[in-house]
N, C-alpha and C positions, 0 to 999 in steps of 0.2 A: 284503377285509372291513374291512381298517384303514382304506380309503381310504373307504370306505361314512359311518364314524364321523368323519370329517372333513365332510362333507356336511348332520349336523345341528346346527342352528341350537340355538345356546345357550338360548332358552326353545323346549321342547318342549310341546304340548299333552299333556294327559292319557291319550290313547288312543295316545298314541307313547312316551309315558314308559311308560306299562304292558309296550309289546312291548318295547324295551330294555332295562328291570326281568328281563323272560319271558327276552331273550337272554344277559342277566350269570348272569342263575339255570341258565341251560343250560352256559352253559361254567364256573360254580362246580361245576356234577354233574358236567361232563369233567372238571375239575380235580382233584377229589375220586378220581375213579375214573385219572385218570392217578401222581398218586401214591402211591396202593395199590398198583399196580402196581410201581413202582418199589420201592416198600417189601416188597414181597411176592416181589419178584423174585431169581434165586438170587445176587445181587450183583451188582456193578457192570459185570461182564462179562456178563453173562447178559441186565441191562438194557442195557445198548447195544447187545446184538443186538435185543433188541425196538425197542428206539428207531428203530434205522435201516432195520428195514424195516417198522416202519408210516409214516415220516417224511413218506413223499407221502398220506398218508390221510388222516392226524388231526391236528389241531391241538395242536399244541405247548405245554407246561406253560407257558413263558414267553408264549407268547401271549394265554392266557387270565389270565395275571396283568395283564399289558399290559392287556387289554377289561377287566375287573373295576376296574382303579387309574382308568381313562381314565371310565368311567362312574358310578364313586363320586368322584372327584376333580373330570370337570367338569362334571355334573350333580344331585352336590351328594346322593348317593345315600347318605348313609354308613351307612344302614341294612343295606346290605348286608354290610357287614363282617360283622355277627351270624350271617348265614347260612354265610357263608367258615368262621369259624370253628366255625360248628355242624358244617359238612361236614368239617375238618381235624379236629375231635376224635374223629368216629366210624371213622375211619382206626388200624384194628389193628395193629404192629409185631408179626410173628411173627420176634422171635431171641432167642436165647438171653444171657441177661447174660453179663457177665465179673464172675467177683470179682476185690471192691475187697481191697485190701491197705492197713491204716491205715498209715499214714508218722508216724512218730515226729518232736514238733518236735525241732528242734537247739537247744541250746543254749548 
């Protein structure tokens, strides 16, 4: 896939730009639903069982950061960051807080 994105040409026509638009927005929604997952996961042992046996399936968190930087960076997309972060703030953290303890200054 990486090597695909090395193949086009720094001006893209409009109906190429479109589908690479359509493929950043696809792996923004994998992105989105990969670290829900993680976040929703019963911790970090629980995720790296998940991680390592879908590892041959699905494309990788870090990958899709990779396609998202490479086609806002050199296509000059940067409207999609709006989108990135629309999909990272509908991402629900299910845990429970810690109480804070206020720390008295020293003096």
């Amino acid at each position: 896939m990486f090597s695909l994105l090395t193949r086009i040409s720094d001006f893209v026509s409009s109906d190429d730009m479109n589908l690479l638009r359509n493929f950043v927005r696809a792996c923004i929604s994998l992105l989105g639903a990969l670290v829900q997952k993680r976040v929703s996961s019963g911790g970090p042992e629980e995720y790296e069982k998940l991680s390592f046996a879908e590892a041959s399936t699905t494309i990788s968190e870090q990958s899709c950061w990779m396609i998202i930087s490479i086609a806002i960076g050199v296509w000059s997309q940067r409207d999609l960051w709006d989108d990135v972060e629309v999909t990272l703030q509908g991402i629900s953290v299910q845990s429970s807080p810690e109480p804070v303890t206020p720390v008295e200054p020293s003096v």
